[in-house]
C-alpha positions in Angstrom: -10.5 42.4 -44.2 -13.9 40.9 -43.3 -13.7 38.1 -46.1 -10.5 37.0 -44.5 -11.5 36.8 -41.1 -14.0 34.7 -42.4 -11.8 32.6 -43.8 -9.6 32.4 -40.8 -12.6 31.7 -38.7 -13.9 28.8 -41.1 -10.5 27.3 -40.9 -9.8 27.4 -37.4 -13.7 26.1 -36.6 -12.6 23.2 -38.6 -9.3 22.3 -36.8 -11.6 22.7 -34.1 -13.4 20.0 -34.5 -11.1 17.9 -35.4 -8.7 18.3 -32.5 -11.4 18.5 -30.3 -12.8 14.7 -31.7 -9.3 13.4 -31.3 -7.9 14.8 -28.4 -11.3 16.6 -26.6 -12.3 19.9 -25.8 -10.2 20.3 -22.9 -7.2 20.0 -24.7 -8.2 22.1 -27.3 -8.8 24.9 -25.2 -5.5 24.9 -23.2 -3.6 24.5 -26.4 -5.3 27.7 -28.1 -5.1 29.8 -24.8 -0.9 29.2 -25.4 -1.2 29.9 -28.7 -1.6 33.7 -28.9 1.6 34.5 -26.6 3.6 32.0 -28.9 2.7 33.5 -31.9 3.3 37.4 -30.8 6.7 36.0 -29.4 7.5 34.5 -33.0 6.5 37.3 -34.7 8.7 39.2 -32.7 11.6 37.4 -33.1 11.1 37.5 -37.2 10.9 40.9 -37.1 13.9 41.5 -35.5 15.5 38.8 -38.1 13.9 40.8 -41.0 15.8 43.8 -39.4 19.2 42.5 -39.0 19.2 40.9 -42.6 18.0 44.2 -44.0 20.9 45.9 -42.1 23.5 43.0 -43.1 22.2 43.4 -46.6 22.5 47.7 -46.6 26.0 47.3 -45.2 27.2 44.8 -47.8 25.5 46.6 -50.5 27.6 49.7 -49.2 31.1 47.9 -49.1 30.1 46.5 -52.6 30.6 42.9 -51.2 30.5 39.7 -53.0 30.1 35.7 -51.9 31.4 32.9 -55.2 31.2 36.0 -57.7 27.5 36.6 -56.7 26.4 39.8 -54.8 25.8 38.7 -51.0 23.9 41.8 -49.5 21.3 39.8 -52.4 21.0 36.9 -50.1 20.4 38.9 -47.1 17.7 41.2 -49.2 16.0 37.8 -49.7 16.0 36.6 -46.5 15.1 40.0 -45.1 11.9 40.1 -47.3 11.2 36.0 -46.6 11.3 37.0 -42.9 9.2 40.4 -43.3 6.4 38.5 -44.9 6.2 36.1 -42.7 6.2 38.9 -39.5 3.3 41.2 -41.7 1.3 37.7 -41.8 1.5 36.9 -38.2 1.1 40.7 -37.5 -2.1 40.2 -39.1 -3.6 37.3 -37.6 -2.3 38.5 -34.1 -5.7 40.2 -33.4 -7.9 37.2 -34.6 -5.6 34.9 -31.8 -5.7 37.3 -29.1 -9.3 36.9 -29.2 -9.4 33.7 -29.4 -7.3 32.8 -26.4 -9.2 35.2 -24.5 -12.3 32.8 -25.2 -10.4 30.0 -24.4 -8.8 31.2 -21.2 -12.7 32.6 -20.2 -14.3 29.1 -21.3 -11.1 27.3 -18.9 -12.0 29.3 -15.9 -15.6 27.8 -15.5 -13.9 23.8 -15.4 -13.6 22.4 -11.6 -11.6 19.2 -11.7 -13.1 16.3 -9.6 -10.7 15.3 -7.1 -12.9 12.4 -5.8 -15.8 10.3 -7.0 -17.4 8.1 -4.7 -20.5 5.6 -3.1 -20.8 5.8 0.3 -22.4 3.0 2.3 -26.0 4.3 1.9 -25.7 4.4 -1.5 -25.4 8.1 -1.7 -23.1 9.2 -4.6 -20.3 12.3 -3.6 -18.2 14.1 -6.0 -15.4 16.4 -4.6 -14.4 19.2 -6.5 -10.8 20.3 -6.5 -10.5 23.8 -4.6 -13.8 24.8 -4.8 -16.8 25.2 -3.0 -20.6 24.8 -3.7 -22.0 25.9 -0.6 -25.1 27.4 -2.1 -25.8 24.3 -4.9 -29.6 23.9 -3.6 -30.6 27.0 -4.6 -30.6 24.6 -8.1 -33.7 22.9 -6.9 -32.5 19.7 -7.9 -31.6 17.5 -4.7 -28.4 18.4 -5.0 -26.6 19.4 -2.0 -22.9 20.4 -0.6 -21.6 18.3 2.1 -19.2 20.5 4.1 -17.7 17.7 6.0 -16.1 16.2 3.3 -16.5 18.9 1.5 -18.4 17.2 -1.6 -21.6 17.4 -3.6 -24.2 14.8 -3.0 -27.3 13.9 -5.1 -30.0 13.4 -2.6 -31.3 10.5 -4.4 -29.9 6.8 -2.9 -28.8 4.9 -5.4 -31.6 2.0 -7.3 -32.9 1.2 -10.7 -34.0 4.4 -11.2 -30.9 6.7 -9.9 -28.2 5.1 -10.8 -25.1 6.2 -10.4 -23.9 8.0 -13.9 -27.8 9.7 -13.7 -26.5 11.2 -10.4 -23.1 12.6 -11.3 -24.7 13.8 -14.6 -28.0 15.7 -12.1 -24.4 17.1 -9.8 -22.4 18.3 -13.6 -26.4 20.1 -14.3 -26.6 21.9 -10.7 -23.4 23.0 -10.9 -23.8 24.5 -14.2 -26.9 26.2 -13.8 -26.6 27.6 -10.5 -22.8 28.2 -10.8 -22.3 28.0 -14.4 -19.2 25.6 -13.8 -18.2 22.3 -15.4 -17.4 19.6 -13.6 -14.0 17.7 -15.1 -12.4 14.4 -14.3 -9.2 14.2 -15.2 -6.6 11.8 -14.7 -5.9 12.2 -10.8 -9.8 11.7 -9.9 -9.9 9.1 -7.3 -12.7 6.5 -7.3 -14.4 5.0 -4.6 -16.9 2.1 -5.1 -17.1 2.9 -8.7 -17.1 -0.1 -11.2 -14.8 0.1 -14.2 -17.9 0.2 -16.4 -19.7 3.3 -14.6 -16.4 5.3 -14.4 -15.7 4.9 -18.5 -19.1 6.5 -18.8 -18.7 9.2 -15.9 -15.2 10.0 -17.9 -16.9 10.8 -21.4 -18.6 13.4 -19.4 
């Protein structure tokens, strides 16, 4: 039993990584969190097949019937067995899934989706997080600070050679991880505000 949860955890660390490198973590995770429920449904559902073929099969074996001179409760027997494999194998695996999504659904619960990204006048860069608050982000230590007015983190540091702005929004994504242990996330409904094209492909592989 150990061996083959090995196995199963070699395989699915491999179609880890490559969904992961195609399609990125994100993804990954929301498409293993949906996959336990699927698979119990499924494995439901071919148990219940394996059952009515196995009673088709019993009840045409009974009446001694027969489909182009061949026995058909034979035909039901196969696809009753074909259908109870396939329900034992799921059965199996349900346990190793159910843990999994778990993980996944735990991991999803600390991303925060960015609902704005942007450079103020002063050169001060703000990120707004999407229903969420960081009112005690300071206790970081590291010039990061939560601007209830708009309702944004703000790196304290202006923007120059020095702190530019991706070093900034990548000092916010650290605060907020340490002190919160949340991840930051862009997504495709981030606005952007005084953000060149060039910055906000970097900030977005982030």
């Amino acid at each position: 039993m150990e061996k083959r949860i090995s196995n199963l955890e070699k395989q699915f660390n491999k179609r880890e990584q490559k969904y992961c490198a195609k399609h990125g973590r994100l993804k990954f995770l929301k498409s293993v969190k949906n996959s336990y429920p699927l698979l119990l449904t499924a494995t439901i559902l071919y148990g219940v097949c394996a059952f009515c073929n196995l009673i088709m099969a019993l009840g045409l074996y009974f009446n001694d019937a027969e489909f182009f001179n061949f026995p058909n409760y034979i035909w039901y027997f196969s696809l009753s067995g074909l259908f109870l494999l396939t329900t034992v194998i799921w059965a199996i695996n349900l346990p190793f899934y159910k843990r999994k999504s778990k993980e996944c659904k735990d991991e999803l619960a600390r991303y925060v989706f960015v609902e704005k990204v942007a450079l103020d006048e002063n050169g001060i860069l703000y990120v707004k997080p999407k229903n969420y608050s960081f009112e005690m982000i300071y206790r970081a230590a590291m010039s990061v600070y939560w601007q209830t007015e708009k309702l944004s983190l703000h790196c304290n540091f202006p923007i120059d050679q020095e702190w530019d702005v991706l070093r900034c929004y990548k000092q916010i994504l650290s605060a907020a991880k340490d002190e919160y242990g949340k991840i930051l996330k862009v997504d495709s409904n981030t606005v952007y505000e005084n953000i060149d094209n060039e910055t906000k492909t970097k900030i977005e592989k982030e």
